[in-house]
C-alpha positions as CSV (number, residue, x, y, z in Angstrom):
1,X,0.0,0.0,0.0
2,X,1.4,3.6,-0.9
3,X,0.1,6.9,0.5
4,X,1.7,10.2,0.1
5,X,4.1,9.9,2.9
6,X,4.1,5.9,3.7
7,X,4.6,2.5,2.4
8,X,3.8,-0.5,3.5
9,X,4.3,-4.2,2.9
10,X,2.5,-6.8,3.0
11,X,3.6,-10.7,2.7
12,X,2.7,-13.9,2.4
13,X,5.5,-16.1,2.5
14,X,5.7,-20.1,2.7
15,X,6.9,-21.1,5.9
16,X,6.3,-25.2,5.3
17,X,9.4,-25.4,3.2
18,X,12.2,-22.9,4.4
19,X,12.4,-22.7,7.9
20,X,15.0,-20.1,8.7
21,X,14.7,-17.0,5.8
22,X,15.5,-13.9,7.2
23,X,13.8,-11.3,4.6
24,X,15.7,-7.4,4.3
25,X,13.6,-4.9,3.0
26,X,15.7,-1.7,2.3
27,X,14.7,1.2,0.8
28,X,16.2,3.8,-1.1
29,X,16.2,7.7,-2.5
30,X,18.6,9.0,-4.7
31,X,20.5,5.8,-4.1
32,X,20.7,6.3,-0.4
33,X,19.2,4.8,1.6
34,X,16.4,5.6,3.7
35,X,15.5,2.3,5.6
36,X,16.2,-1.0,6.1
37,X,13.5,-3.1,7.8
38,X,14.4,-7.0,8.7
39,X,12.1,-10.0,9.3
40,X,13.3,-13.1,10.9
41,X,10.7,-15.8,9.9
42,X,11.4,-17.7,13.3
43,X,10.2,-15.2,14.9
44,X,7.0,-14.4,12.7
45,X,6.0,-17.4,12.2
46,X,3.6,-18.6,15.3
47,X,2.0,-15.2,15.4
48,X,1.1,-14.7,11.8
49,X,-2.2,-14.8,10.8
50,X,-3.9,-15.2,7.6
51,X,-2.6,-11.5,6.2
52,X,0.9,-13.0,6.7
53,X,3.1,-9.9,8.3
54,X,3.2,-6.6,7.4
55,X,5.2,-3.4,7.9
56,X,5.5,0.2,6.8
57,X,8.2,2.7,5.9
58,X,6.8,5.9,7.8
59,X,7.5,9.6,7.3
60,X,8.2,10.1,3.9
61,X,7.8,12.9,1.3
62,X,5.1,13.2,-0.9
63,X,5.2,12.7,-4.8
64,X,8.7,11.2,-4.1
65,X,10.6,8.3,-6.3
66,X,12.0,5.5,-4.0
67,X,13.6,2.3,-5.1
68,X,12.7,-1.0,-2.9
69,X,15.1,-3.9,-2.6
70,X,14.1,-7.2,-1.4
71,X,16.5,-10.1,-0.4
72,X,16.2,-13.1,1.4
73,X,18.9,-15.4,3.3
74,X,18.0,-19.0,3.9
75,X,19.3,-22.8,4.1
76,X,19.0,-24.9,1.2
77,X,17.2,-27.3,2.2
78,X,18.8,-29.6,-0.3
79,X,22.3,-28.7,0.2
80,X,22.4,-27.3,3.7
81,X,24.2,-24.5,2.4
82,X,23.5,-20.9,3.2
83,X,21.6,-18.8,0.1
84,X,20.9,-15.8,-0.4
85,X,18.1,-15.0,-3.0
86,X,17.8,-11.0,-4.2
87,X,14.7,-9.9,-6.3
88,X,14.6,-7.1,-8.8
89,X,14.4,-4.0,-7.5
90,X,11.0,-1.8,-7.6
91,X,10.1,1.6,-8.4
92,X,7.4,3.1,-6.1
93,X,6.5,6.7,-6.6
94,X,4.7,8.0,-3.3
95,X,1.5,9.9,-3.5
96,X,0.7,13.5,-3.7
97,X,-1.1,14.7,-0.9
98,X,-4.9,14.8,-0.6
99,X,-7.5,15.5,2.2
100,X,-11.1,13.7,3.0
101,X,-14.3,14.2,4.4
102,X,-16.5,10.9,5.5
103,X,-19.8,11.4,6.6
104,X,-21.6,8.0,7.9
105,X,-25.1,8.5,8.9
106,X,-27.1,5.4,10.5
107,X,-30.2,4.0,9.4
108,X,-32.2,1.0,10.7
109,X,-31.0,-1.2,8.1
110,X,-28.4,0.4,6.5
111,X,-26.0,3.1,6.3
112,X,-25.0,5.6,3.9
113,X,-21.8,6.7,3.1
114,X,-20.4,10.0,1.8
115,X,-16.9,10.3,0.9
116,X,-15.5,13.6,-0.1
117,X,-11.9,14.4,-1.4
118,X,-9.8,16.7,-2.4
119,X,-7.5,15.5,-4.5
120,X,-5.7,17.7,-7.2
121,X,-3.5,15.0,-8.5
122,X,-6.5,12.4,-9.3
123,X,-4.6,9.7,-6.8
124,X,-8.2,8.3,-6.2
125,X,-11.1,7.6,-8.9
126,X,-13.0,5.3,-6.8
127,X,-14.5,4.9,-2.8
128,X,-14.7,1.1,-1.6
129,X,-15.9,-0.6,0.9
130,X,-15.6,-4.3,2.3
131,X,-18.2,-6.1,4.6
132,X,-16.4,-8.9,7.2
133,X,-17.7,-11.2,9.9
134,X,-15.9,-11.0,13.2
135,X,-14.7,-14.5,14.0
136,X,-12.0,-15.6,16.5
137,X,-9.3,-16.3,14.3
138,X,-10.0,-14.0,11.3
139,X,-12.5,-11.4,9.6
140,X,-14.7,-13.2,6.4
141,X,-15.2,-11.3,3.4
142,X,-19.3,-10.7,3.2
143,X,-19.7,-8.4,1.1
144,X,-18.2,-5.0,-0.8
145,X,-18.7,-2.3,-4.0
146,X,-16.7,0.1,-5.6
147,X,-17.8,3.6,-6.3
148,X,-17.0,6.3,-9.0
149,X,-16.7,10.1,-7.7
150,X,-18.7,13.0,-8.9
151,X,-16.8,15.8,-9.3
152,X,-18.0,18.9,-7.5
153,X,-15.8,22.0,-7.9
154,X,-12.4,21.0,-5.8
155,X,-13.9,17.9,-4.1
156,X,-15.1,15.1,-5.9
157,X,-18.0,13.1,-3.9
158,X,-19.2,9.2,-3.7
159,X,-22.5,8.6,-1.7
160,X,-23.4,4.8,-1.5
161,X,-25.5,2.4,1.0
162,X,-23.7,-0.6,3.0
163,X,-26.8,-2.7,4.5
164,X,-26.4,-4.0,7.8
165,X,-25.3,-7.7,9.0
166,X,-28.2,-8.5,11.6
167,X,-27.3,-11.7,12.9
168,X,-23.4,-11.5,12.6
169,X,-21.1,-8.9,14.3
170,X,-19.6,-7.5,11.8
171,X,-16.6,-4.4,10.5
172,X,-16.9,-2.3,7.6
173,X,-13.7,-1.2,5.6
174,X,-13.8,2.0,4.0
175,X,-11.0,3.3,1.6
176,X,-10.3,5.1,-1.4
177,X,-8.7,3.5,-4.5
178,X,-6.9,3.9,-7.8
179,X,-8.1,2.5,-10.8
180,X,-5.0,1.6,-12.6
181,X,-2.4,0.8,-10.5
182,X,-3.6,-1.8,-7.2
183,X,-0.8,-0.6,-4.3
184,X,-2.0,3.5,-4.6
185,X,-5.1,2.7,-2.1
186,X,-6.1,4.4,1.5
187,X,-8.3,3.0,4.2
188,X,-10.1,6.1,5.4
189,X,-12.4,4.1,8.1
């Protein structure tokens, strides 16, 4: 996920067939770098959940190039000898900076939703939102839509309707989302 000033990463590595990768996120500006995150998987690995782990790069400038580099160390399983694996590099360009309104009102059997934003650069051309059950061990997916924005002046506005989940406890997701390009996204509430 990329805002204007943060990145984060999300994984899903497979733990049944290397048991010791340590992973090394690092990354750069102007070919400094900026950060270098590290996760050990022995230590990841009885706490994950189904998201696998996650992590962010914080406090960064908007509308700014930064290259990530991704490399993992692990045994061979096969040869017992100690390998380190190193992925192409990425190009992630951060956001510009935007602002948004969100006004939830509550019905008996639904709610609606108005998202406004202000958004110069067009990050954004849709509003989302995702239904889940609250279980014990993870949220389930019920239900979701995504919604185009009317432009209004500076602001561009999405109104839409999430119906209530009366049996089920239940959290709604609500974000902002770019058409083309998956990672530029925001949850808002």
């Amino acid at each position: 996920q990329v805002s204007n000033n943060q990145i984060t990463i999300s994984t899903y590595p497979d733990f049944s067939f290397l048991q010791d990768t340590v992973y090394e996120f690092k990354l750069k500006k102007d070919g400094l770098t900026v950060s270098t995150q590290y996760v050990d998987q022995k230590r990841v690995e009885g706490s994950l959940s189904h998201y696998g782990f996650e992590f962010s790069f914080t406090g960064l400038k908007s509308n700014t190039k930064y290259i990530l580099e991704v490399k993992a160390t692990y045994t061979n399983p096969y040869t017992l000898a100690k390998e380190t694996l190193v992925l192409e590099p990425t190009e992630i360009i951060t956001l510009y900076a935007f602002t948004y309104q969100i006004e939830v009102i509550d019905y008996d059997t639904y709610y609606e939703v108005s998202v406004s934003v202000t958004d110069p650069n067009h990050n954004f051309q849709l509003a989302y939102y995702y239904l889940y059950e609250v279980q014990d061990q993870f949220d389930m997916y019920i239900s979701g839509g995504e919604y185009g924005f009317t432009p209004n002046g500076n602001q561009k506005t999405a109104t839409f309707i999430i119906d209530k989940q009366a049996a089920v406890p239940f959290e709604i997701e609500i974000g902002l989302r770019n058409e083309a390009n998956s990672i530029y996204y925001s949850i808002i509430k």
